[in-house]
N, C-alpha and C positions, 0 to 999 in steps of 0.2 A: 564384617564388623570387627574392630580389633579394642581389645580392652584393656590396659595396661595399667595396674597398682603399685606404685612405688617399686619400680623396677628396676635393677643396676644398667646403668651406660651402657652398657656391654649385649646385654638381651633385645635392650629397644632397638642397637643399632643392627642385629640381625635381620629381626625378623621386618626391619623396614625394608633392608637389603632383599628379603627373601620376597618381599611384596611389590617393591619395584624389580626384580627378577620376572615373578611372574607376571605382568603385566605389560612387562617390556621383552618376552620371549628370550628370556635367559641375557637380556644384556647387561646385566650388570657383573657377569662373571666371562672368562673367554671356552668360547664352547669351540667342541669338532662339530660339526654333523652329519654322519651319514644316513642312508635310508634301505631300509626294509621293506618291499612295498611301496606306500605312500607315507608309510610314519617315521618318522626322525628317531633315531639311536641317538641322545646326546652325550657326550661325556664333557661332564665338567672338572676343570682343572685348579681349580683353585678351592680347592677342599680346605689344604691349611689355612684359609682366611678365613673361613666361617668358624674353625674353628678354634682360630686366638678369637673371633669376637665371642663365641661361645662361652669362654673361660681363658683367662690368660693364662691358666696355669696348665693349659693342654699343649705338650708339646708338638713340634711340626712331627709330620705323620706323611708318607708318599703314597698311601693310599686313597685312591680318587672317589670321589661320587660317582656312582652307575646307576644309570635309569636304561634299561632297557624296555620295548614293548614290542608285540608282535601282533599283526592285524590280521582280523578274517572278520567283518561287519563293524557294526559302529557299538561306541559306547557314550553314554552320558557321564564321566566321571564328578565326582564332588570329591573333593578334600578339605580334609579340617583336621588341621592342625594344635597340637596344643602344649605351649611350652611350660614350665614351672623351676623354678631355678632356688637354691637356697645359700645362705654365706656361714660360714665358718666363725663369723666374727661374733660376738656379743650381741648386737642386732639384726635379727636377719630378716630379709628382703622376699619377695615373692613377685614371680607376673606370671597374668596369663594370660594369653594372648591368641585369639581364635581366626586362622585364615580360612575362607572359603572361596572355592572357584572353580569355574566351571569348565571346564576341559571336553573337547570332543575327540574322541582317540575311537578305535576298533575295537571292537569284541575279540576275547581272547586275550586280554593285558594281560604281562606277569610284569612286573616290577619290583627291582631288588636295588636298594640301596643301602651302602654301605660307608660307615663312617667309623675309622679307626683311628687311637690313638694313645699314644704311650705315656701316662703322667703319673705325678706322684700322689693324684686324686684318683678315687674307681674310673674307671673307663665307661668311656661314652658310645653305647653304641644303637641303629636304628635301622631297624631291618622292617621291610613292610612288603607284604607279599597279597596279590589279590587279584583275583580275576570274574570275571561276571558273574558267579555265582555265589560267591562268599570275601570274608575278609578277614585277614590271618594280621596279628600286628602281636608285634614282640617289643616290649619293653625294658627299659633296663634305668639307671638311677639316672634324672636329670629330663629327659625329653620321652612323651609320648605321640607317636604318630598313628592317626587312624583313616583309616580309606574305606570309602564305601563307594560301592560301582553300581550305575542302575543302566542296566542296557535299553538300547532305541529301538525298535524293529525295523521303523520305516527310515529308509536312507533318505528320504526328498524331505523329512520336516524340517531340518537345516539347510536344505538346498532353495532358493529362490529359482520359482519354476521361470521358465523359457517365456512363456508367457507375458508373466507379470515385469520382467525386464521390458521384452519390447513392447508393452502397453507405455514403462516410463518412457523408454528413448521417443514416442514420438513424439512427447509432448502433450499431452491428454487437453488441458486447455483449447491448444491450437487447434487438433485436429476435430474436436468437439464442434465450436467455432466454423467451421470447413464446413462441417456434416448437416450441420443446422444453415447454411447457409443457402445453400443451392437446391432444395424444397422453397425453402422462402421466397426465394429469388421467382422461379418456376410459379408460383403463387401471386406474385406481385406483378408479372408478366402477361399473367391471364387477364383475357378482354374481360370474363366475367367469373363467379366463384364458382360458376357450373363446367366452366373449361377446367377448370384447375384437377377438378377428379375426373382424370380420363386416363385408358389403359396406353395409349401416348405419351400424355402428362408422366405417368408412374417411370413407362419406360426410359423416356427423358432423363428424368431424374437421376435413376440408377445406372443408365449409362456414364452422366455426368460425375455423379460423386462418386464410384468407385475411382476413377484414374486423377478423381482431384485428391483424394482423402493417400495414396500412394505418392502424388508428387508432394503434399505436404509432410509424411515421413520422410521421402529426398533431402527437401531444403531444412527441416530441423534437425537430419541427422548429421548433415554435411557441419551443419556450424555448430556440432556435439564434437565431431571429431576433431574439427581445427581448432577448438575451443578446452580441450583437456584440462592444461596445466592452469587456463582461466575458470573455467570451474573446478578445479581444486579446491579454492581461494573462495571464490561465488556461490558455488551451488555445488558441493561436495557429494548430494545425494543424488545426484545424475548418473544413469548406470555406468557410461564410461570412465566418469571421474572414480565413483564410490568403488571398482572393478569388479563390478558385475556384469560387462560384456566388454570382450576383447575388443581392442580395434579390429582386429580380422574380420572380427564377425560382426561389427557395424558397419565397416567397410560393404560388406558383402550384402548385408542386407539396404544399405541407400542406392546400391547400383542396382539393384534386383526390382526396385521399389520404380527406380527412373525407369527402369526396362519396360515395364510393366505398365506404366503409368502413360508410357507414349506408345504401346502396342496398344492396348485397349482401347483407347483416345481416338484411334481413329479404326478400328479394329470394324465397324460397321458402319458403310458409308451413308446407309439412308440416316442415320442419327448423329455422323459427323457433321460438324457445323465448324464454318469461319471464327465464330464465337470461341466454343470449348477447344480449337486446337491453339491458337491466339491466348487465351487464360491459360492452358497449361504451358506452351512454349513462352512466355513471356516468366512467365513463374518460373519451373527450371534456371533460363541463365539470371535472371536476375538475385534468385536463392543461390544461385552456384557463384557469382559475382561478389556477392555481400560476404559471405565466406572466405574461399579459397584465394592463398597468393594466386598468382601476383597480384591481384586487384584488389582483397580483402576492402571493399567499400566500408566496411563496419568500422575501421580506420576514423573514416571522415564524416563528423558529426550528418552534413547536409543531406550524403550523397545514403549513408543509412536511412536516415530519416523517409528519404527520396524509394530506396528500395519497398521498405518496409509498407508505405501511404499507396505506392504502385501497386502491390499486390493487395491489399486488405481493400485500398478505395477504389482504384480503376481496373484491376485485371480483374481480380473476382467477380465484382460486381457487374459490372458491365459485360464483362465476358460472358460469364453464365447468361445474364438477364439476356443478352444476345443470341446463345444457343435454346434458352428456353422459345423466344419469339419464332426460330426457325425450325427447329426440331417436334416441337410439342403443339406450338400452335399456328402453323402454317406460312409465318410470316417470312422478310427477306430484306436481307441485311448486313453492314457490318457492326462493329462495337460500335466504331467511330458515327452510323448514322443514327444510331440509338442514342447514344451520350447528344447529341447535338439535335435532336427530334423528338423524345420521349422525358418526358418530364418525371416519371417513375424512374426512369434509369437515371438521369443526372441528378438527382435530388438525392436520391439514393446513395448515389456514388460520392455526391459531396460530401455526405451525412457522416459514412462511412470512411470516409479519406481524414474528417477530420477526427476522429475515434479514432483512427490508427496513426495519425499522428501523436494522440496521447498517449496512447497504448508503448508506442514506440520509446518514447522520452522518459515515460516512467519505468522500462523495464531496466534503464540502464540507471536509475538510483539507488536499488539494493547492492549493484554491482560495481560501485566506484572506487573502491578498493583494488579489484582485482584486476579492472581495467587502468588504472591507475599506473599497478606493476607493472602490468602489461603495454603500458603507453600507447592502449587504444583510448585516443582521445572525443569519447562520444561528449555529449552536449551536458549530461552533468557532470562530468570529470572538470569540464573548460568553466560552469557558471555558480558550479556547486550543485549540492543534493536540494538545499532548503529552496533555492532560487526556480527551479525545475519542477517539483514538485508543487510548491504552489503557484505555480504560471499554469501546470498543469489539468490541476485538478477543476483550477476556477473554470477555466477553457472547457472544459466535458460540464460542468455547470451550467456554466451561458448558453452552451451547445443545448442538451436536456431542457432549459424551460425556453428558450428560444425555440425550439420544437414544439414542447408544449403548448406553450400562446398559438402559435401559427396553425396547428391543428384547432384549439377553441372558436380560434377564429373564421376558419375553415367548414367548423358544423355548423356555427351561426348561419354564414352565408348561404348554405344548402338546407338550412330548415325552412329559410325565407322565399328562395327559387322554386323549389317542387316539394312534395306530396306522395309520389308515386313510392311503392313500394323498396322499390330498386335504391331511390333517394336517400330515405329511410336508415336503409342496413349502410352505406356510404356515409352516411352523420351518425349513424352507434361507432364505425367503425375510427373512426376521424377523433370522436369523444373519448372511445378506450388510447387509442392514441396518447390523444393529450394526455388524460390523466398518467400512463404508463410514465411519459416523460417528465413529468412533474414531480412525482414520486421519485424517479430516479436521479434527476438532481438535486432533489432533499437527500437522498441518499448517500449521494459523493460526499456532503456537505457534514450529514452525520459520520461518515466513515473517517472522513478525513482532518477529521478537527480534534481527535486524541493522538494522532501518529507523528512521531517526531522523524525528520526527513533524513538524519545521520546515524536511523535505528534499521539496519537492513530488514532484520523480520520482522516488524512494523510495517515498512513500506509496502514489504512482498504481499502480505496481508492485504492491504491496501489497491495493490494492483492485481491480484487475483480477485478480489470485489469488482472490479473494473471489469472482469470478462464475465465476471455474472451478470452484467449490465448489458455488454455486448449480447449476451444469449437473449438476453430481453427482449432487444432492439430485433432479433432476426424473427423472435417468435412474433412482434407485432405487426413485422413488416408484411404480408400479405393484406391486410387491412390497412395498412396507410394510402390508401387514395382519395 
């Protein structure tokens, strides 16, 4: 916080300099740097200019500012600075002015700085000496400098663990989404709800979603790294962008991820199926395609679009829903005689194709900017943010109570047909249904009627509401029949 009382030109214009210094890592003066270790020796050379702003009556002086430090562990440093100045003249003047800021340096700091100079006022000088366990400050007419050091013990509380990086790089969203989906799917596929808990079913499952939940780290890490300098711009909190994982080492970890993902996948043949090798190989180049030159599909409004509906409506869905009928509950098949025979799987998969068409259109209106610069011409770059977003939102609306209805309509007609037990839990289940979807298009409806479409974290807002809806949709889907 900086507080300044009627204070000469001269004092403000310092310690503004001193403030944008620190905050801009000394560039506002020209530094050397060498290193000791990991910590920077700086020496600054422009000492005579702080100190005509200091006083014009301090003459030029060839002795430099010295900041030395020496490291052996960490420190928390604070300093707080405090100036006072007074005039000669008939009315005199006063500031004071309080810097604080937080520095992480080694244990073991000495710092000496020195400020000399020759005038025909008393001399100026500021010597500050301090290491972890105390604080030595020498005063003299004009400025006081005080330093207080509190040391860290634990080196990792400013370090962002390994972890919590690649939890962001996958995408948490996405791969949530992934995880929740192929249980459901497995659930939906079962003849009855007494097939669905079998130590089959389980195995299924876990066979399945480990090698999906690995290639969906592949294809968001791929379009993390060809995507950098666009998240700069877009989404600056992405580990690669914010430079909390090297490329090297996201490199290393999307290749390790594909490796992985197609070893396991087929790694045990009684539970490989046409299905899961088909949704994971379909996924791969398609994720590597939408990405990577030369083809970067992400380019071309359609063929994104195209990517994106492929894998969220027909490869996931169908795919899985295909390895669970073969794997888990004895059946035999491809995608394609599912999708075209099985009324759970194509309903499904439309339901789904169209959700990820929205999903898709709105992820690219917080990012119209960046893609913009980037002259990736996605669909709201070419029709606008405002035009997109509400084409979009309505679409997942009509979609939700168009479900809705269709499910009401649905229990009616099976309250009126049977009786039996079996009937019964099919018309609660058809009822949660609808209700779920009806809510949920009130929902879009409330969400999306404060957020203006040219407000990036508005929208973002807006479209992470949208995969809470998606999780919705997976949790209800084993009862939708």
């Amino acid at each position: 916080m900086i507080t300044i009382a009627s204070a000469p030109s001269h004092i403000i214009y310092l310690f503004v300099l001193l403030v944008v210094g620190l905050m801009h890592n000394g560039s506002a003066f020209q530094t050397t740097t060498t290193c000791r270790g990991n910590f920077p020796i700086r020496r600054y050379n422009q000492a005579n200019l702080m100190r005509k702003i200091l006083s014009p009556s301090i003459q030029q002086s060839s002795s430099p500012v010295v900041s030395s430090c020496h490291r052996r562990g960490r420190l928390n440093t604070i300093l707080s600075e405090s100036v006072s100045s007074s005039s000669t003249s008939s009315s005199s003047s006063s500031s004071s002015i309080n810097v604080t800021t937080n520095v992480d340096v080694d244990v073991d700091v000495e710092i000496d700085v020195e400020i000399d100079a020759d005038a025909d006022t008393p001399s100026t000088n500021v010597t500050t000496n301090f290491d972890i366990d105390n604080t030595n400050t020498k005063t003299t007419e004009g400025i006081t400098t005080t330093a207080t050091a509190t040391t860290n013990n634990n080196n990792n509380n400013n370090k962002k663990s390994f972890m919590s990086v690649l939890w962001r790089f996958t995408r948490p969203h996405t791969i949530i989404g992934s995880a929740l989906a192929i249980p459901a799917l497995h659930m939906l596929a079962a003849t009855t709800y007494r097939d669905a808990f079998t130590v089959k079913t389980v195995l299924s499952i876990l066979y399945a979603t480990i090698p999906a939940l690995l290639m969906n780290l592949y294809i968001t890490g791929v379009n993390q790294i060809t995507d950098v300098e666009i998240d700069k711009i877009n989404k600056p909190d992405l580990p690669i962008a914010a430079g909390d994982l090297s490329m090297k080492n996201a490199t290393i970890i999307v290749l390790v991820s594909l490796l992985l993902s197609v070893v396991l996948g087929v790694s045990i043949p009684s539970l490989t199926t046409s299905g899961l090798t088909m949704a994971l190989g379909v996924s791969a180049v398609l994720g590597t395609v939408y990405s990577l030159p030369p083809f970067r599909l992400k380019r071309f409004p359609v063929l994104a679009a195209f990517c994106i509906v492929a894998v969220r409506g027909g490869v996931i869905n169908a795919g899985f829903f295909a390895h669970a009928k073969v794997a888990a509950f004895g059946g035999s098949g491809s995608i394609l005689h599912y999708l075209l025979t099985d009324p759970r799987c194509y309903l499904s998969s439309l339901y789904f194709a169209v959700f990820g068409v929205v999903i898709a259109l709105i992820k690219d209106v917080p990012d119209v900017k960046g893609d913009n610069l980037s002259n990736i011409r996605t669909v709201a770059v070419r029709l606008g943010p405002n035009s997109v977003f509400r084409g979009m939102h309505r679409l997942l609306t009509t979609l939700f109570w168009g479900v809705g209805i269709a499910f009401f309509r649905a229990a009616v007609i099976t309250s009126s047909t049977s009786t039996s037990s079996s009937t019964m839990m099919v018309r609660l289940g058809r009822i949660i249904v609808g209700i779920s979807a009806l809510v949920a298009g009130a929902s879009v409806q409330k969400e999306a009627a404060p957020v203006d479409p040219d407000n990036p974290t508005e929208v973002y807002g807006f479209y992470m509401h949208l995969w809470k809806l998606f999780y919705l949709s997976y949790f209800v889907l084993p009862i939708a029949r």
